[in-house]
C-alpha positions in Angstrom: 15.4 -14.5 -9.4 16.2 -11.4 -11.0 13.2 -11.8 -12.9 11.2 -11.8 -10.0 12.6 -9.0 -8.1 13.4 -6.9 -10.9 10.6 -7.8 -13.8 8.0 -8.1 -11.4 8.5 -6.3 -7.9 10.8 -3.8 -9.4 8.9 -2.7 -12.3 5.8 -3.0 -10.6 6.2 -0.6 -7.6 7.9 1.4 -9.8 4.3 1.5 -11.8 2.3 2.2 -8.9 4.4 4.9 -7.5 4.7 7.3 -10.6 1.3 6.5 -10.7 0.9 7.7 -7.4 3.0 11.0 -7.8 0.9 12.0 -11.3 -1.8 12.0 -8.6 -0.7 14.0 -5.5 -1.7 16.9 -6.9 -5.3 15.6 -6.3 -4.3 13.7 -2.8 -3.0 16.8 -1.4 -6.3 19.1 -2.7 -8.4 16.1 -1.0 -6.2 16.3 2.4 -5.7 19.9 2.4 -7.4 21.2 6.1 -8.1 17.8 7.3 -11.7 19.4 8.8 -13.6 16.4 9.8 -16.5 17.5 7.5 -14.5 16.7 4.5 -14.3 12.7 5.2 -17.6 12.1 3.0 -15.7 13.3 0.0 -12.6 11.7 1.0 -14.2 8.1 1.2 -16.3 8.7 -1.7 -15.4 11.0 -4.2 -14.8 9.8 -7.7 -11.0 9.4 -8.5 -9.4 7.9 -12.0 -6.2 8.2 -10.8 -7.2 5.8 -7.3 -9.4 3.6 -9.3 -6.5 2.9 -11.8 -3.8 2.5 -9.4 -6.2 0.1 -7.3 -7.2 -2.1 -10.2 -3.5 -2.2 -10.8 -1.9 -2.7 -7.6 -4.6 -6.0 -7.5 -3.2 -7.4 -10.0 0.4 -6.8 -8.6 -0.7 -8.5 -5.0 -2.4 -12.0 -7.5 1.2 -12.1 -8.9 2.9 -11.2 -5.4 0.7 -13.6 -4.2 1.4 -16.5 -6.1 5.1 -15.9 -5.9 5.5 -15.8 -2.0 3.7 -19.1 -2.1 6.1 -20.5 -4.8 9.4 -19.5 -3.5 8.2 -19.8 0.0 8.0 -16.2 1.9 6.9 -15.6 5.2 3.8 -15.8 6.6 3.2 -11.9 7.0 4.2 -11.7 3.1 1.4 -13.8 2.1 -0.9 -12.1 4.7 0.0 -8.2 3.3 -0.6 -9.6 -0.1 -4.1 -10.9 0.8 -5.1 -7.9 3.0 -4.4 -5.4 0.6 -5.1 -7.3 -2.5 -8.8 -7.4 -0.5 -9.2 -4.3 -0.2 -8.4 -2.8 -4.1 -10.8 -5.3 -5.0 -13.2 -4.1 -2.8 -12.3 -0.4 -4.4 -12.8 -1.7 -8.0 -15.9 -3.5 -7.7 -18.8 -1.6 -9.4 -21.2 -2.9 -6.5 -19.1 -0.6 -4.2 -17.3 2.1 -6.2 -17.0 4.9 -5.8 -14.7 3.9 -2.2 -11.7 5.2 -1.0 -10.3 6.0 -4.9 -8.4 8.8 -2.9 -6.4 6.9 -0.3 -5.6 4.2 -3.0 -3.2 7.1 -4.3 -1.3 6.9 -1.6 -1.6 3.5 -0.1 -1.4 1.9 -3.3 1.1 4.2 -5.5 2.7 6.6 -3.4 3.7 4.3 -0.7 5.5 1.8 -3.2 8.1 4.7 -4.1 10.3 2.9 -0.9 9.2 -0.8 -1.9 10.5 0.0 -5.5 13.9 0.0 -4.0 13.3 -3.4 -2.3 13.3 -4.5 -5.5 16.6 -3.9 -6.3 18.0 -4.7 -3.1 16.0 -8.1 -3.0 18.5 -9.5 -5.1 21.6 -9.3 -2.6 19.7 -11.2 0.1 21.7 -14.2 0.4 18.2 -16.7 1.0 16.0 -14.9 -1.7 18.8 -13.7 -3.6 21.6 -14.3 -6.2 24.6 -15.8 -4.2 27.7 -14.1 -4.0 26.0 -10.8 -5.1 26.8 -8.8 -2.1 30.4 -9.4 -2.6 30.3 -9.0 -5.9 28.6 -5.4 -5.0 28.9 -4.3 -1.5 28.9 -0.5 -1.7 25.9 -0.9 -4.4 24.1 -2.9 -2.0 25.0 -0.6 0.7 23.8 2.6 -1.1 20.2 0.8 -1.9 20.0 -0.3 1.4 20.6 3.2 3.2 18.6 5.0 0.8 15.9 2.1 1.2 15.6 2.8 5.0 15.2 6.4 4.2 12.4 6.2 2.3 11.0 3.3 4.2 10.8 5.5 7.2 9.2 9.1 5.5 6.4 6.6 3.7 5.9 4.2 6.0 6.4 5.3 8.9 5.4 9.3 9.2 3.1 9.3 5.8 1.1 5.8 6.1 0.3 6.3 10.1 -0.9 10.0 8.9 -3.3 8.6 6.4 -4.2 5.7 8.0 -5.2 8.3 11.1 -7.2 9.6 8.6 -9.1 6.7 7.1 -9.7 5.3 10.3 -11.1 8.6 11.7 -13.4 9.1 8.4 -14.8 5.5 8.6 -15.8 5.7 12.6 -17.4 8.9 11.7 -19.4 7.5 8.5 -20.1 4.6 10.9 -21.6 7.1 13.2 -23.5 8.9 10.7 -27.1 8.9 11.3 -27.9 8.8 7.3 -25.9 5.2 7.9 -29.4 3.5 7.4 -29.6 4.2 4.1 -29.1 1.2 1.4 -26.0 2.5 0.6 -25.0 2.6 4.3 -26.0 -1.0 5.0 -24.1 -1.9 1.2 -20.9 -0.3 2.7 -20.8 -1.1 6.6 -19.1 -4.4 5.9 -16.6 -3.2 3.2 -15.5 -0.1 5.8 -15.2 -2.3 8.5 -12.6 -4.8 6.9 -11.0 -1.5 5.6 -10.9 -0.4 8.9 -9.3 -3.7 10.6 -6.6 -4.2 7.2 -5.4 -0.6 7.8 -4.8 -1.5 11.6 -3.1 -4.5 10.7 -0.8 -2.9 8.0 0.1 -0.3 10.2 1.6 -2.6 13.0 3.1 -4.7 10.3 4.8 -1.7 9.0 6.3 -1.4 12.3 7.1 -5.1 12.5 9.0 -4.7 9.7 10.8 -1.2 10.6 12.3 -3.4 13.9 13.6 -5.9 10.8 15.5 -3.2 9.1 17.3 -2.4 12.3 18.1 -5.6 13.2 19.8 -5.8 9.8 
């Protein structure tokens, strides 16, 4: 268990997240105005930083992946980690690239800096966690869990509707674009598209899951 939450999840998000913040210097530049005649460069400008987050946050959601199915998560784990483990492959593949490099900053590092937390507090759940830990704990648990919900809320639920305002916005408009007949057009139609229904569907989930942390 703990080395699961912590020597996996833990370590991992942890990864993708200060991987994320060496990078907001360029996500900010990139976001900076918003003007709608930016979201060319926005969905395909080149971008180490995205391109190594993405290829690393894959690998993350194979592991993530094959552990919800092993210790038996729910349903909408298994689906998040299919979604977006999709979608980085789709940003690493060299028939695509370059792809939305920049929003894999903050989708795929930035965003973790809350889900590194769920790390740690994974391990006083009483069903995927070490028994008797929250008694053993209870102001630790306590602390992660109300500085979890903090963060939860600024990433997920102010930040990831703000860039996932933008993505959608830059893909409808690149759908619309009348050079869209191009081979590169026809190449990427398909790969925008499924972008464009996974960020719709991670969005309500984050929201599915918000109503979870209240309940608790």
């Amino acid at each position: 268990i703990l080395a699961r939450h912590i020597g996996v999840d833990f370590l991992a998000c942890l990864v993708a997240a200060l991987l994320g913040w060496n990078a907001i210097r360029e996500l900010v530049t990139a976001f900076r105005g918003g003007s709608k005649t930016e979201w060319f460069e926005r969905l395909f400008a080149e971008s180490a930083a995205g391109r190594n987050i993405a290829l690393f946050y894959l690998s993350f959601q194979i592991k993530n992946l094959y552990d919800s199915l092993v210790w038996g998560d729910g349903i909408e784990f298994i689906l998040h980690h299919i979604l977006s483990g999709a979608v980085a492959l789709i940003i690493v593949t060299p028939r695509f690239e370059p792809i939305c490099q920049l929003y894999a900053i903050f989708f795929m590092g930035l965003s973790e800096t809350s889900t590194t937390l769920l790390g740690l507090l994974a391990n006083f759940d009483e069903g995927h966690g070490l028994v008797g830990l929250s008694e053993l704990f209870p102001n630790v648990k306590i602390m992660l869990g109300a500085t979890f919900g903090v963060l939860f809320v600024v990433f997920r639920i102010v930040l990831w509707p703000y860039f996932t305002f933008h993505l959608v916005s830059d893909i409808l408009t690149c759908l619309r674009w009348r050079a869209w007949q191009s081979d590169r057009g026809a190449k990427l139609r398909r790969p925008l598209i499924f972008m464009l229904a996974v960020a719709a569907s991670l969005t309500l989930l984050q929201f599915y899951w918000l109503a979870l942390i209240v309940e608790l």
